[in-house]
C-alpha positions in Angstrom: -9.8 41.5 -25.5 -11.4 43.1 -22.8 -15.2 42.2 -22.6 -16.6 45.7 -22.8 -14.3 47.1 -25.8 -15.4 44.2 -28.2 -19.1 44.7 -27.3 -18.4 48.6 -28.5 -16.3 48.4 -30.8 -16.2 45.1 -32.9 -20.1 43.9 -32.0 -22.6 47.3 -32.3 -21.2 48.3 -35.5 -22.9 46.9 -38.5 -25.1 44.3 -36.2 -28.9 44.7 -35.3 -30.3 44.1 -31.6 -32.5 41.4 -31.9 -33.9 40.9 -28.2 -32.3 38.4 -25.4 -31.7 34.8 -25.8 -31.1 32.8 -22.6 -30.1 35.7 -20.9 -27.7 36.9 -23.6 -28.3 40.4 -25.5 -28.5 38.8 -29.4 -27.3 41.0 -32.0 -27.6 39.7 -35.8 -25.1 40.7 -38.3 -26.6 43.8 -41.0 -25.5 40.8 -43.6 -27.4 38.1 -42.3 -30.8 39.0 -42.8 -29.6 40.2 -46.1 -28.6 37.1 -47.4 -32.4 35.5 -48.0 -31.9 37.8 -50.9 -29.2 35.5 -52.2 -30.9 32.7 -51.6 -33.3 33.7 -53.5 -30.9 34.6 -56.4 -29.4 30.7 -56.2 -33.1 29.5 -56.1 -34.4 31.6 -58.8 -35.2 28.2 -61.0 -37.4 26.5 -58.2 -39.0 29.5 -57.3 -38.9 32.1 -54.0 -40.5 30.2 -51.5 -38.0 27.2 -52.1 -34.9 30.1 -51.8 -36.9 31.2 -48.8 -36.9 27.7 -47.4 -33.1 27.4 -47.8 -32.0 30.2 -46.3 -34.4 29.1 -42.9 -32.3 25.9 -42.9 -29.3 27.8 -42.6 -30.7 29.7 -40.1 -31.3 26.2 -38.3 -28.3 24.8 -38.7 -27.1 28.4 -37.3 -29.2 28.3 -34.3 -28.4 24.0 -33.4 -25.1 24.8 -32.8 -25.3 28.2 -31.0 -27.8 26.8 -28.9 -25.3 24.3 -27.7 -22.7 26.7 -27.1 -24.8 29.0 -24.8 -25.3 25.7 -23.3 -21.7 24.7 -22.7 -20.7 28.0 -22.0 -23.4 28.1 -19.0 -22.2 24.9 -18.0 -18.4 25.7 -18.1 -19.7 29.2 -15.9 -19.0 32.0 -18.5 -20.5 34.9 -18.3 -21.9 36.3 -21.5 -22.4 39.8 -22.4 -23.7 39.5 -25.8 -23.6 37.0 -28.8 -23.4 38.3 -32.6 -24.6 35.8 -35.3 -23.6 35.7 -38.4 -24.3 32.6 -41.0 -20.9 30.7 -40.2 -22.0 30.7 -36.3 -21.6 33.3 -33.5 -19.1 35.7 -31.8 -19.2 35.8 -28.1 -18.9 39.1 -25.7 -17.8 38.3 -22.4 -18.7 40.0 -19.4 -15.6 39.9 -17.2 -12.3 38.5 -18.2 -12.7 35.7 -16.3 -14.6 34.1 -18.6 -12.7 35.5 -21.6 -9.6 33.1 -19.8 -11.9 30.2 -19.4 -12.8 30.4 -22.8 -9.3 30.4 -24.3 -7.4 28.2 -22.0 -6.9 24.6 -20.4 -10.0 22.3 -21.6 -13.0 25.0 -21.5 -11.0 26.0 -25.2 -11.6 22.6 -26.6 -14.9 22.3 -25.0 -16.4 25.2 -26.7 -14.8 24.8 -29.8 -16.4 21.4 -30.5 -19.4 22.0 -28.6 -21.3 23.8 -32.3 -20.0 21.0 -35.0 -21.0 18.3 -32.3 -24.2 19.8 -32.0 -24.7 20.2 -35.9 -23.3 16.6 -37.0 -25.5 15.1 -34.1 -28.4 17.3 -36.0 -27.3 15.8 -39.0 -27.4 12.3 -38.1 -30.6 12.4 -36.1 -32.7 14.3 -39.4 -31.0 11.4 -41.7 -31.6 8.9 -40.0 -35.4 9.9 -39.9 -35.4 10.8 -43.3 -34.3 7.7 -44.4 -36.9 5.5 -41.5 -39.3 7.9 -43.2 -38.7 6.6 -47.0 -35.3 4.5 -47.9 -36.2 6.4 -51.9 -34.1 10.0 -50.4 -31.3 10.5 -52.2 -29.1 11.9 -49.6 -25.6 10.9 -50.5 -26.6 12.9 -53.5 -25.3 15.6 -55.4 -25.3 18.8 -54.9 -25.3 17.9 -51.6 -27.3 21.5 -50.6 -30.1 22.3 -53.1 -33.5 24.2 -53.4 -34.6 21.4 -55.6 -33.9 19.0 -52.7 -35.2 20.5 -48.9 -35.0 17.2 -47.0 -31.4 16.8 -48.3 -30.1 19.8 -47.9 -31.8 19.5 -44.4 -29.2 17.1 -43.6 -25.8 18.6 -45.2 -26.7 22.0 -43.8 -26.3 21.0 -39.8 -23.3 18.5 -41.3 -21.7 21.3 -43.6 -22.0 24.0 -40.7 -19.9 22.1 -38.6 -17.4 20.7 -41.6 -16.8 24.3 -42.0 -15.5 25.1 -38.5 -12.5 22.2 -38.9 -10.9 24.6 -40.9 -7.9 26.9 -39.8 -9.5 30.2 -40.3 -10.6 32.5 -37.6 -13.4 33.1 -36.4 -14.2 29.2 -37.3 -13.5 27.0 -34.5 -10.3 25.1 -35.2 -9.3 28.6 -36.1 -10.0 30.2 -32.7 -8.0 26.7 -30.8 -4.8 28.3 -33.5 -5.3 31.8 -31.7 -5.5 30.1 -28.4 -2.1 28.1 -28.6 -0.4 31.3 -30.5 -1.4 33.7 -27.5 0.4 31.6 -24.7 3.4 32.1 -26.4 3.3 35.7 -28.5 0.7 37.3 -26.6 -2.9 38.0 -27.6 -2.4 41.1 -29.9 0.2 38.8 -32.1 -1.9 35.9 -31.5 -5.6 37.8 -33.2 -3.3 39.5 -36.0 -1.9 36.4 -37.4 -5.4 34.5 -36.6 -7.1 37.5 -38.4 -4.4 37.6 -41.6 -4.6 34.0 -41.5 -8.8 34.0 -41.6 -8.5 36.6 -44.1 -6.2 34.8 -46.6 -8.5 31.4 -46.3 -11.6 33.0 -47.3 -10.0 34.6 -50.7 -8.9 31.1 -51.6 -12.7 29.7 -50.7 -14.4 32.7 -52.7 -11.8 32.3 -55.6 -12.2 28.4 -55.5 -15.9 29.0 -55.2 -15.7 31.4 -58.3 -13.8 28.5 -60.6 -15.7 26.2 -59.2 -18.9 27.9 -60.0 -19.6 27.4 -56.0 -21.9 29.7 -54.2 -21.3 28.0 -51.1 -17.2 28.7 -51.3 -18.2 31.8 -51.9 -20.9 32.5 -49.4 -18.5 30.8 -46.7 -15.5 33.0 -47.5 -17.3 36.0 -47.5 -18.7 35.5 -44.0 -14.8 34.5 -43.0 -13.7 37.8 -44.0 -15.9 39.8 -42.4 -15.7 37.6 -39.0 -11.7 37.9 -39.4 -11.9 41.8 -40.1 -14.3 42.0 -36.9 -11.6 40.1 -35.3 -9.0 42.6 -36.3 -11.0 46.4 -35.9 -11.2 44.8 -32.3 -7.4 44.6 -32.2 -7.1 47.3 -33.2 -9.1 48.8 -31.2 -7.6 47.1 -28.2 -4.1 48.9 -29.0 -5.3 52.3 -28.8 -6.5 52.1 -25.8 -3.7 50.7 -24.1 -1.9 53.5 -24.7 -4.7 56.0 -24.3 -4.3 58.0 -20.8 -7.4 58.4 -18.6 -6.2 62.3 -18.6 -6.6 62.3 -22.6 -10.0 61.7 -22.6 -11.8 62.4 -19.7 -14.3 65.2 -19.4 -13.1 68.2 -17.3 -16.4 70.1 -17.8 -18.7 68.1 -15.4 -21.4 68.4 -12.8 -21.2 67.4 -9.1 -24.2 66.9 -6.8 -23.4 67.0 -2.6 -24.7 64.4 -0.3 -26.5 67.5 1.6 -28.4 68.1 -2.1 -32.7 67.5 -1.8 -33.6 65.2 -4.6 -35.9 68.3 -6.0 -32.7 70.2 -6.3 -30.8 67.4 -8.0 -33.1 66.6 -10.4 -33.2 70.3 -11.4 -29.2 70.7 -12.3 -30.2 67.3 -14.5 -32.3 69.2 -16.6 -29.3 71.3 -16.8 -27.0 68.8 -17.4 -26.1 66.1 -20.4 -24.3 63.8 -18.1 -26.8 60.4 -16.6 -24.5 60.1 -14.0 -22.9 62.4 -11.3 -20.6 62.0 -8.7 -21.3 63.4 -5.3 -18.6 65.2 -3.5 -18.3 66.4 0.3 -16.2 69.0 -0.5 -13.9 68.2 -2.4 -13.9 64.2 -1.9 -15.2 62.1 -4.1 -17.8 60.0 -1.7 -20.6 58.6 -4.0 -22.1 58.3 -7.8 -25.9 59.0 -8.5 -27.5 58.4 -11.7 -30.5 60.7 -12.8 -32.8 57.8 -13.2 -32.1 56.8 -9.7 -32.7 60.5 -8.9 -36.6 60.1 -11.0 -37.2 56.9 -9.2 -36.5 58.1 -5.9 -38.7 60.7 -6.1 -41.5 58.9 -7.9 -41.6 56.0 -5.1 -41.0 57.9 -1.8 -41.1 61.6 -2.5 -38.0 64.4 -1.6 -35.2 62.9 -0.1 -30.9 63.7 0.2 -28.6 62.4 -2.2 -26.7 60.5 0.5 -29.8 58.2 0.7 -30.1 56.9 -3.1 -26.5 57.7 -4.1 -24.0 54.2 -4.5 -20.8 54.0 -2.6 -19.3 51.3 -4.6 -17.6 52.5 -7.6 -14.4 52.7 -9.2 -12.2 55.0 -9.2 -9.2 55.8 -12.4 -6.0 58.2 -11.9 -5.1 60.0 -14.7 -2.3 58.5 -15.5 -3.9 54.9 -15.8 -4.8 53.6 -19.2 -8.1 53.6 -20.8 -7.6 49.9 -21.1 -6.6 48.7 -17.6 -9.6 50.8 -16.4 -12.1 49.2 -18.7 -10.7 45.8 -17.5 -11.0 46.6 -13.7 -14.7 48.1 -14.2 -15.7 44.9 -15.9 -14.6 43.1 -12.9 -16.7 45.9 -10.9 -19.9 47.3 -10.5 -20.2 47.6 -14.6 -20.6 51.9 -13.8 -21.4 54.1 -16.8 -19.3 57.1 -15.1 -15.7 56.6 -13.9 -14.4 59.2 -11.9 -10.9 60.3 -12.5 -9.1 61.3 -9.3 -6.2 62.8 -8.2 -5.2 62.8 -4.3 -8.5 62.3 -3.4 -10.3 65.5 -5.4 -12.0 64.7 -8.8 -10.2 66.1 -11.5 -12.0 64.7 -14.4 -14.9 61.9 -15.5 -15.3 59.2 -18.2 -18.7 58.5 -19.6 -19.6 55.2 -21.4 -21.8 57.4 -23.4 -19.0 60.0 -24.5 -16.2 57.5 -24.3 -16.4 57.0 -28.0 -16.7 60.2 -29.4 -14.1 60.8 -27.1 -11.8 58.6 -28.9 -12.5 59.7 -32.1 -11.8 62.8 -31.6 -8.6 62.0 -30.2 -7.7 59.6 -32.7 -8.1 62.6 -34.9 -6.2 65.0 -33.2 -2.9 62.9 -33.0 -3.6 62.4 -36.8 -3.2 66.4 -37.5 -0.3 66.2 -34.6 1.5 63.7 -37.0 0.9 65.8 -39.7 2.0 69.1 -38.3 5.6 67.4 -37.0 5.7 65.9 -40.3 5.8 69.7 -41.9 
């Protein structure tokens, strides 16, 4: 999936920004945070700060083992955009799709997939083994394995169940992701991510209906978090469809502002109070020969006083045609200069312009207007 659609789409929704970690924007699932709360439900017997307790070593065991895959992914020279956690482990946003190929094919795949349950069983190994230099009385081998009751075991199982979990078949785990990997090469990603996601989907039911006659909270807890990576997995899909087939024509804004090379910065900073738009493109005549942004306009101004346009505007940029498709232009700015305005030309003369900042509302709308289309040719 192109890098840029899964950040909008599948990662801002339902995740909080939670600063940068080793140069990566860090969102945290809405869910995450929310599920001290049932930690503190399972822990009601030994009290809140015990609950409290087990939920941090979950965060832990969540943080080992994305900790080593930032690492191998900086190793393997993928370029991340974002990272969401949730409590089975983290979703990567790639900034090019470059490093979305790297990451799905040849040995990088294999590499990152065992890079987190390496780093958790390693964990594992490395706490027992202290525990048990500390004082041979520890009952680690025994059950329940993960327990308020118990901290120092639980410890333990936590980094080693974390990575367990991932051998299963069930996207987004690991060994689930490799499955997508080897589907892809021969159906194609789209076929690939739907069966991965139906396929994620149907594991965690069993593990939350296993977990119910069971009396398991883990099952559950773990088959939950499946679901909603899986469903993540397949909004993103679906996502990823639409605009393949979306034209550049359909949603690009034909009521826009231009600035002129010839324009003072004084003057240009007055249509921006005018104006919505945070970018502009600047026109001689009617070519297209430049893109200013309004806080480029502001700085300017601020640092060395009234200027032209041509000075501070950018002449790299990329330009769409209106018959290209939303998607193949997302991919080909991604690989660009990463602009939040693409201009949408036609022999030369800008006819329209895409916004990052409208580009969803944008979609909406049309997703809604070929809904009442359907309906009206269906009357």
């Amino acid at each position: 999936m192109p890098p840029l659609t899964f950040y909008n789409y599948g990662m801002r929704g339902w995740s909080i920004p939670f600063g940068r970690w080793f140069g990566v924007e860090l969102r945290i699932h809405a869910f995450f945070p929310l599920l001290a709360v049932v930690f503190l439900g399972i822990a009601a017997s030994d009290g809140w700060a015990r609950g409290m307790a087990l939920f941090l070593l979950l965060v832990g065991a969540v943080i080992v083992r994305e900790t080593a895959r930032l690492i191998v992914a900086a190793w393997l020279g993928l370029r991340l955009r974002a990272i969401m956690l949730l409590p089975i482990g983290g979703l990567f946003a790639y900034a090019n799709p470059e490093s979305q190929e790297i990451s799905s094919q040849g040995s990088g795949q294999y590499i990152l997939a065992f890079a987190g349950p390496l780093a958790n069983w390693a964990a594992a190994l490395s706490l027992g083994g202290a525990i048990l230099g500390a004082s041979s009385s520890i009952p680690l081998l025994s059950f329940p394995l993960i327990d308020a009751t118990h901290l120092l075991r639980s410890l333990v199982w936590m980094q080693a169940g974390l990575g367990l979990l991932h051998l299963l078949p069930a996207y987004p785990l690991d060994c689930g992701r490799l499955i997508r990997n080897r589907f892809a090469r021969k159906h194609g990603y789209s076929a690939a991510a739907r069966a991965a996601s139906g396929l994620g989907q149907a594991l965690s039911v069993v593990a939350m209906v296993g977990g119910m006659f069971l009396h398991n909270p883990w099952l559950i807890l773990a088959g939950f978090f499946i679901m909603i990576g899986a469903q993540i997995e397949e909004q993103g899909v679906f996502f990823q469809s639409v605009v393949d087939t979306v034209r550049m024509r359909e949603v690009m804004l034909t009521d826009f502002a231009t600035l002129s090379p010839s324009d003072t910065l004084a003057d240009a900073l007055s249509r921006c109070v005018h104006s919505l738009q945070d970018e502009f493109p600047v026109t001689r005549g009617s070519q297209l020969v430049g893109i200013v942004s309004r806080q480029r306009i502001v700085d300017a101004l601020r640092n060395d006083g009234n200027g032209y346009i041509q000075s501070v505007m950018s002449r790299a940029f990329q330009v769409a045609r209106p018959e290209d498709t939303l998607g193949a232009t997302i991919r080909r700015v991604n690989t660009g200069h990463g602009m939040g305005l693409i201009p949408v030309a036609e022999s030369g003369r800008v006819v329209g312009v895409v916004s990052v900042q409208n580009l969803m509302s944008s979609m909406a709308l049309l997703a809604e207007q070929r809904r009442f289309q359907r309906q009206e040719a269906g009357d």
